[in-house]
N, CA, C and O atoms as a Tinker XYZ file with bonds, in Angstrom:
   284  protein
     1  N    -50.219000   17.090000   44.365000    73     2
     2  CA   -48.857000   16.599000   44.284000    64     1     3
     3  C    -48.821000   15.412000   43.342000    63     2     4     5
     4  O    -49.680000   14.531000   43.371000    81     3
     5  N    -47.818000   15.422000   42.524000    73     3     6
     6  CA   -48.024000   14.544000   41.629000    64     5     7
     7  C    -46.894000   13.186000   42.099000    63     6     8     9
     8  O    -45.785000   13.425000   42.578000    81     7
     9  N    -47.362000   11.908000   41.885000    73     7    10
    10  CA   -46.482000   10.920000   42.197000    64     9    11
    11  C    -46.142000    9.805000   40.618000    63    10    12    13
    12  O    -46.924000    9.217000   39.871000    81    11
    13  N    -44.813000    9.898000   40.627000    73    11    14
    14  CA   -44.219000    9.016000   38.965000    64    13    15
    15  C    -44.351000    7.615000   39.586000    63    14    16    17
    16  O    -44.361000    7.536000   40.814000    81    15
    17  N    -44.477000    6.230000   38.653000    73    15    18
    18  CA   -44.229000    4.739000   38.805000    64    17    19
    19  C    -43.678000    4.630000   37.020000    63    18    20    21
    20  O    -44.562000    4.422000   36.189000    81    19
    21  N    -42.694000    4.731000   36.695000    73    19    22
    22  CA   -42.186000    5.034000   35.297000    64    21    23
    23  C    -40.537000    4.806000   36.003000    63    22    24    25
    24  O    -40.172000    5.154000   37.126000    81    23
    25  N    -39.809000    4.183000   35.041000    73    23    26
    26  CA   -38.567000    3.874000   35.123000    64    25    27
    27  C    -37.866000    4.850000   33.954000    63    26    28    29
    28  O    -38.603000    5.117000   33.005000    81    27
    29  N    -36.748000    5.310000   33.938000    73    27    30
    30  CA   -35.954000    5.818000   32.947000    64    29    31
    31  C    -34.413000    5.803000   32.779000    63    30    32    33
    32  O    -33.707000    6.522000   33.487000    81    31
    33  N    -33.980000    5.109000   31.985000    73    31    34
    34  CA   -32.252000    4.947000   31.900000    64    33    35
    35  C    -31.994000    6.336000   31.275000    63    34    36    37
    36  O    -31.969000    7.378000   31.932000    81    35
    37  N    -31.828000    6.260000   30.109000    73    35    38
    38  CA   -31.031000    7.136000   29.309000    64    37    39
    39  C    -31.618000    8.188000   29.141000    63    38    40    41
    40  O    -31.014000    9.011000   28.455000    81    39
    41  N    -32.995000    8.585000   29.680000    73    39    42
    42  CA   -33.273000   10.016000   29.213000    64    41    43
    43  C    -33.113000   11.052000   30.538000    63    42    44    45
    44  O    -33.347000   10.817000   31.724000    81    43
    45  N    -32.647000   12.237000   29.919000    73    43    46
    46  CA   -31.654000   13.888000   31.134000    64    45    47
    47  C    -33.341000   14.245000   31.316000    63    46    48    49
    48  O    -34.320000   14.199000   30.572000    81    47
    49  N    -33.070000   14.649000   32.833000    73    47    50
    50  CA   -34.180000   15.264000   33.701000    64    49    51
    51  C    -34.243000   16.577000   32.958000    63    50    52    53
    52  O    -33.248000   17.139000   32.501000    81    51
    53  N    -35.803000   17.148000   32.846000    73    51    54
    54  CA   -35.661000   18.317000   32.237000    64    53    55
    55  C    -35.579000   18.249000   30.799000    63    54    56    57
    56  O    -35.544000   19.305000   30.169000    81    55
    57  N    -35.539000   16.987000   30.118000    73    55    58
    58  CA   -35.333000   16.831000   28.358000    64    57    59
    59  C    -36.851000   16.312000   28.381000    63    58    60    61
    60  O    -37.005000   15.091000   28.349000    81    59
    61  N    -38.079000   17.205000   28.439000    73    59    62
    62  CA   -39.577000   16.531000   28.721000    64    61    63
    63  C    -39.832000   15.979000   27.138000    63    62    64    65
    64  O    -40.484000   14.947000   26.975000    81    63
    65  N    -39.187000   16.852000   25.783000    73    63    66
    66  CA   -39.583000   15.712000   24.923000    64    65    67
    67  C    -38.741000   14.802000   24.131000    63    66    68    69
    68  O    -38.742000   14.515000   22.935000    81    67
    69  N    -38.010000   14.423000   25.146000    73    67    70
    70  CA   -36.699000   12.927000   25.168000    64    69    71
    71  C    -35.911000   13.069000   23.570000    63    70    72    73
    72  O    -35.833000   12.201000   22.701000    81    71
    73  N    -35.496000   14.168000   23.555000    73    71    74
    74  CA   -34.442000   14.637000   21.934000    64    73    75
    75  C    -32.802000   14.382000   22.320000    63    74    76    77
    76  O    -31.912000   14.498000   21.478000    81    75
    77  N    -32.588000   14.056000   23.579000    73    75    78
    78  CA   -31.367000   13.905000   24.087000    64    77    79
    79  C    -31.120000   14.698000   24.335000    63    78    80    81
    80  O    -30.044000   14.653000   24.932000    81    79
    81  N    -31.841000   16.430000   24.169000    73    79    82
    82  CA   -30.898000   17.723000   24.778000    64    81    83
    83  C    -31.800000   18.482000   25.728000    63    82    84    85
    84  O    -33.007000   18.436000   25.493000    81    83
    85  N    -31.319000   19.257000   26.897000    73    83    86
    86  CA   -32.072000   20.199000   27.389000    64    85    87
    87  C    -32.619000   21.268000   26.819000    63    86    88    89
    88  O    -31.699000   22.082000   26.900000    81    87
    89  N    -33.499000   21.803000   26.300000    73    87    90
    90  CA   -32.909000   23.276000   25.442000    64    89    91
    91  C    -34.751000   23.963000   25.909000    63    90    92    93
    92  O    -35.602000   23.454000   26.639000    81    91
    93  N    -34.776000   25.217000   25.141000    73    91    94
    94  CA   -35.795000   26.047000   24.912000    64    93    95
    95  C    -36.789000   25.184000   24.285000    63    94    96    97
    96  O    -37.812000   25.833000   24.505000    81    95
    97  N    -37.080000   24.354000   23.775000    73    95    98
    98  CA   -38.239000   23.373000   22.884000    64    97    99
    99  C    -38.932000   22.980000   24.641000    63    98   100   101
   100  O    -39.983000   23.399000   25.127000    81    99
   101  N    -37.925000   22.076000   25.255000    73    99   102
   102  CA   -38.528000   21.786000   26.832000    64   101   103
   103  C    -38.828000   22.917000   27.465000    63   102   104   105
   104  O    -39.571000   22.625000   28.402000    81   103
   105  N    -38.621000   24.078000   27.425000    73   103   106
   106  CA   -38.957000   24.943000   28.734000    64   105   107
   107  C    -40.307000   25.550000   27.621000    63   106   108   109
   108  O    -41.362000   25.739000   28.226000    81   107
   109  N    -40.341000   25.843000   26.152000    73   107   110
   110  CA   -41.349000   26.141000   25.963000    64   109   111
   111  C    -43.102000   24.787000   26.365000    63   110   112   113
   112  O    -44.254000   25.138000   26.622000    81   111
   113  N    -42.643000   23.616000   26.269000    73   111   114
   114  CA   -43.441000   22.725000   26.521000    64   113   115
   115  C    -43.762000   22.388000   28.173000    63   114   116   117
   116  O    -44.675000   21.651000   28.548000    81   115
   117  N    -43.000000   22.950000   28.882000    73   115   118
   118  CA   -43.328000   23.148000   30.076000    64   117   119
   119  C    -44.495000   24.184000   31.025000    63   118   120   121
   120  O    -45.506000   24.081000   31.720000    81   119
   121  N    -43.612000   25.127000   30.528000    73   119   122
   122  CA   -44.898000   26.856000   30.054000    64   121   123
   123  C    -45.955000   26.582000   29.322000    63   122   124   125
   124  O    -46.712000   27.543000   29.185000    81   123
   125  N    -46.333000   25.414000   28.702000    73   123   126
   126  CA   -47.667000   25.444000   27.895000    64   125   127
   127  C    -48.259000   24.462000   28.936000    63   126   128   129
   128  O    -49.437000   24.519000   29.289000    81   127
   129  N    -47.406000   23.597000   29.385000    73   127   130
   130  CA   -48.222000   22.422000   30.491000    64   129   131
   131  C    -48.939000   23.347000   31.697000    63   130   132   133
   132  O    -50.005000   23.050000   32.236000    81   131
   133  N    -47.952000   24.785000   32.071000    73   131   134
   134  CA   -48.229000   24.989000   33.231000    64   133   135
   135  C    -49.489000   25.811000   32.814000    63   134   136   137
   136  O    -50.516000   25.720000   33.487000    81   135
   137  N    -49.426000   26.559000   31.783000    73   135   138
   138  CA   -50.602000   27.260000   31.138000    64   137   139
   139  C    -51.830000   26.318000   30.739000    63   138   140   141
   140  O    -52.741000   27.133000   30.592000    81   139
   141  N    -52.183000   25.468000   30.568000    73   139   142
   142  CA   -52.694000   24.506000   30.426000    64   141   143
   143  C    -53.180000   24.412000   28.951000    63   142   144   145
   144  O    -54.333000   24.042000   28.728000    81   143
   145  N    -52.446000   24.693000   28.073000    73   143   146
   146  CA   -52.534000   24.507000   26.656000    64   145   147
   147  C    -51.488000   23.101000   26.233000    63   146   148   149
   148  O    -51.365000   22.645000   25.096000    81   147
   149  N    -50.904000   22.664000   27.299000    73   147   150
   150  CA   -50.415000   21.539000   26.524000    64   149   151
   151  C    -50.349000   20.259000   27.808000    63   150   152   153
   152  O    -49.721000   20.435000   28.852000    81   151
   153  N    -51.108000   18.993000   27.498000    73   151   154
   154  CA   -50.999000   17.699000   28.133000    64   153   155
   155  C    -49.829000   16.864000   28.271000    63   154   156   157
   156  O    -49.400000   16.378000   27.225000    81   155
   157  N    -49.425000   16.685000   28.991000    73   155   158
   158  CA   -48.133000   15.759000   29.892000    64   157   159
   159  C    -48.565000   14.288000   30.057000    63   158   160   161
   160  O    -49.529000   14.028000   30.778000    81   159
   161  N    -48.171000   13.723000   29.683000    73   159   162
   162  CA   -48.194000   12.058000   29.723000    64   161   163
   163  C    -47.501000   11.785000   31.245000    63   162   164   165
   164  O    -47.063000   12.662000   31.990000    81   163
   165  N    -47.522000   10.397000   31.487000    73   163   166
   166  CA   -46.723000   10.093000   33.337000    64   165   167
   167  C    -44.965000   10.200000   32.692000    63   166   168   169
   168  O    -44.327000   10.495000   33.703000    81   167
   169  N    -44.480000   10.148000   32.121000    73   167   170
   170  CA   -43.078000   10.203000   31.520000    64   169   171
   171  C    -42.673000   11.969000   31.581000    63   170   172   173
   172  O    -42.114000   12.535000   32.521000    81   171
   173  N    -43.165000   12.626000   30.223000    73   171   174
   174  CA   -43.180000   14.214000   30.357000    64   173   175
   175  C    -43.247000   14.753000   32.011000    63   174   176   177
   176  O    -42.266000   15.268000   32.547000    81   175
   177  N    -44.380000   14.576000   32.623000    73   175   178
   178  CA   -44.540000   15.106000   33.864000    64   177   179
   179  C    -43.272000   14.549000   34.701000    63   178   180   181
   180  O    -42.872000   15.502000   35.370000    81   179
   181  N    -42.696000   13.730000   34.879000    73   179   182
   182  CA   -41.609000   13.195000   35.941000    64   181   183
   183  C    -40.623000   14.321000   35.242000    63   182   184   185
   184  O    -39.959000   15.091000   35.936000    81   183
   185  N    -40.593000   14.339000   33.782000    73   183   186
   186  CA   -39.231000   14.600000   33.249000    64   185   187
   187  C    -39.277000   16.485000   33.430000    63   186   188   189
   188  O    -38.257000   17.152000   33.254000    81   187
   189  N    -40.267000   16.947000   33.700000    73   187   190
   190  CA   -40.476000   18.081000   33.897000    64   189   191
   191  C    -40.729000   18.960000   35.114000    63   190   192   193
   192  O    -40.968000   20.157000   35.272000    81   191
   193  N    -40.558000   17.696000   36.074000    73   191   194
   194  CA   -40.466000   18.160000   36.932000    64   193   195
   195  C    -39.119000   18.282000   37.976000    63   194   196   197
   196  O    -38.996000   17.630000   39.013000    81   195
   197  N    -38.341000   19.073000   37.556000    73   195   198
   198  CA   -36.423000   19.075000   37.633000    64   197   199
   199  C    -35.852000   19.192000   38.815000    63   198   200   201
   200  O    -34.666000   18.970000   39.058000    81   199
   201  N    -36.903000   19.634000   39.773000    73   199   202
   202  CA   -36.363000   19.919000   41.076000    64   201   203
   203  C    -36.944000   18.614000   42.030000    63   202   204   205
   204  O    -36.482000   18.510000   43.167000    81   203
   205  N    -37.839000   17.741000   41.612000    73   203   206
   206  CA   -38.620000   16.998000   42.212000    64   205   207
   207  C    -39.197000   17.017000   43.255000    63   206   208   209
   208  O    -39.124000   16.205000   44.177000    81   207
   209  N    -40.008000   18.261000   43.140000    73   207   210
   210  CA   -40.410000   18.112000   44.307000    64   209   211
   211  C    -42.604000   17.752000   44.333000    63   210   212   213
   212  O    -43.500000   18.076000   45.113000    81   211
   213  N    -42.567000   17.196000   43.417000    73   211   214
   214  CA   -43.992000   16.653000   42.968000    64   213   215
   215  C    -44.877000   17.807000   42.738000    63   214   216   217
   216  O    -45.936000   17.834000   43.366000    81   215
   217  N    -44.554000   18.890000   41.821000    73   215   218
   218  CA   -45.295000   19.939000   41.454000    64   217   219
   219  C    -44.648000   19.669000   40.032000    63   218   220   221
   220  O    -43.631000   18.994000   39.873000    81   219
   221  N    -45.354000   20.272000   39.035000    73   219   222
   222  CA   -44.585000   21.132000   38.206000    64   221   223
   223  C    -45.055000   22.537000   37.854000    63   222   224   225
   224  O    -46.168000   22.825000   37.414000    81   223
   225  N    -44.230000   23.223000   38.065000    73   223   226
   226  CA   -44.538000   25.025000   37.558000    64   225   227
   227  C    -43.506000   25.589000   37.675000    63   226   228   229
   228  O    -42.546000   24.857000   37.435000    81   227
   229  N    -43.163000   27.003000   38.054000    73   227   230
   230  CA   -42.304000   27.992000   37.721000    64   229   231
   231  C    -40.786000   27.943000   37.572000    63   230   232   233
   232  O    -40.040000   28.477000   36.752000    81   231
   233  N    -40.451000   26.783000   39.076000    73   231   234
   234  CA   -39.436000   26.480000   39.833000    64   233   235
   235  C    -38.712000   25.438000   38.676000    63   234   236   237
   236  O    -37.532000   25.361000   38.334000    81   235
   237  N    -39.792000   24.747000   38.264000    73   235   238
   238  CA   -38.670000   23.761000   36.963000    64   237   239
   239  C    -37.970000   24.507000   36.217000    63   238   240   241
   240  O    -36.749000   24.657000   36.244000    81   239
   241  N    -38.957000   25.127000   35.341000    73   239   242
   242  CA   -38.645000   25.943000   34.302000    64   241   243
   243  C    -37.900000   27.010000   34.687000    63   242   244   245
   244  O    -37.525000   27.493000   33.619000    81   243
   245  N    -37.425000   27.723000   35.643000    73   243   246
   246  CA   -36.526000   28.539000   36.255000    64   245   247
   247  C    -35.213000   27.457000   36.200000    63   246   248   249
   248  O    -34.172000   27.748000   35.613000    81   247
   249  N    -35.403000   26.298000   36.832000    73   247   250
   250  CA   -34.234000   25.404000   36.966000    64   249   251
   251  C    -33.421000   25.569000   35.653000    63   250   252   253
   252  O    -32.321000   26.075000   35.431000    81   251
   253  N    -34.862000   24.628000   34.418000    73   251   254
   254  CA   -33.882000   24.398000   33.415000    64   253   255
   255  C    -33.127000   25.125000   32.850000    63   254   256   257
   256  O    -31.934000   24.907000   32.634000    81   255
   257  N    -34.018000   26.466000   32.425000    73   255   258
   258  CA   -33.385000   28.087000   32.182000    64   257   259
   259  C    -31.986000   27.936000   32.793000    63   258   260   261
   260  O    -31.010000   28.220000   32.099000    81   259
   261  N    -31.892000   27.669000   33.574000    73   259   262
   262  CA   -30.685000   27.794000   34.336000    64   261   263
   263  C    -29.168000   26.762000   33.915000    63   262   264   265
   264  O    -28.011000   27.174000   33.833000    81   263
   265  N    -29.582000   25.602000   33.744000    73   263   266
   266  CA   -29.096000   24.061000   33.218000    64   265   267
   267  C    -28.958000   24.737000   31.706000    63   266   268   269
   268  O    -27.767000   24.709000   31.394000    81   267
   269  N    -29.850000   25.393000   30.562000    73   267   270
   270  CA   -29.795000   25.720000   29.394000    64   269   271
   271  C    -28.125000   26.987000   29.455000    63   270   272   273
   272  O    -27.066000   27.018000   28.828000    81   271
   273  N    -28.662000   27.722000   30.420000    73   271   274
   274  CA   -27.708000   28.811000   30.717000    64   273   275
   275  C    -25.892000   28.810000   31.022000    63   274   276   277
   276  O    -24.992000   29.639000   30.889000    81   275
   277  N    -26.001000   27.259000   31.533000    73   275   278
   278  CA   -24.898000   26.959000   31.972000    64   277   279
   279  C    -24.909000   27.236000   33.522000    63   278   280   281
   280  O    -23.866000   27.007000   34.134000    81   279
   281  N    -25.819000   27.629000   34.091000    73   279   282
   282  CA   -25.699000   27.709000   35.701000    64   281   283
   283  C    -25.714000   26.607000   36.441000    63   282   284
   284  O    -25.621000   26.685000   37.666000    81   283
């Protein structure tokens, strides 16, 4: 279980590489974290993890899909 100590004003949950938008760039960088081809800093990992529930895997990236989708 992962635990954040990181503060954040202005950057959207789910925007893991802080561009100001949700989109497909984050859910592909999420899918590479969970695959383990791509490293998460303590910032990325909080921001990627959308449902908070101190994991990150399927359930984010289902979320954001969803937030991208308009759901």
């Amino acid at each position: 279980e992962l635990s954040y100590n990181i503060t954040t004003n202005d950057t959207l949950l789910g925007d893991v590489n802080q561009d100001g938008l949700v989109n497909v760039l984050d859910v592909v960088s999420i899918v590479g974290y969970i695959l383990g081809s791509q490293e998460f800093n303590e910032t990325e990992l909080y921001l990627s993890d959308y449902n908070e529930d101190g994991s990150v895997n399927v359930l984010d990236v289902v979320a954001i899909v969803g937030i991208i989708l308009g759901n």
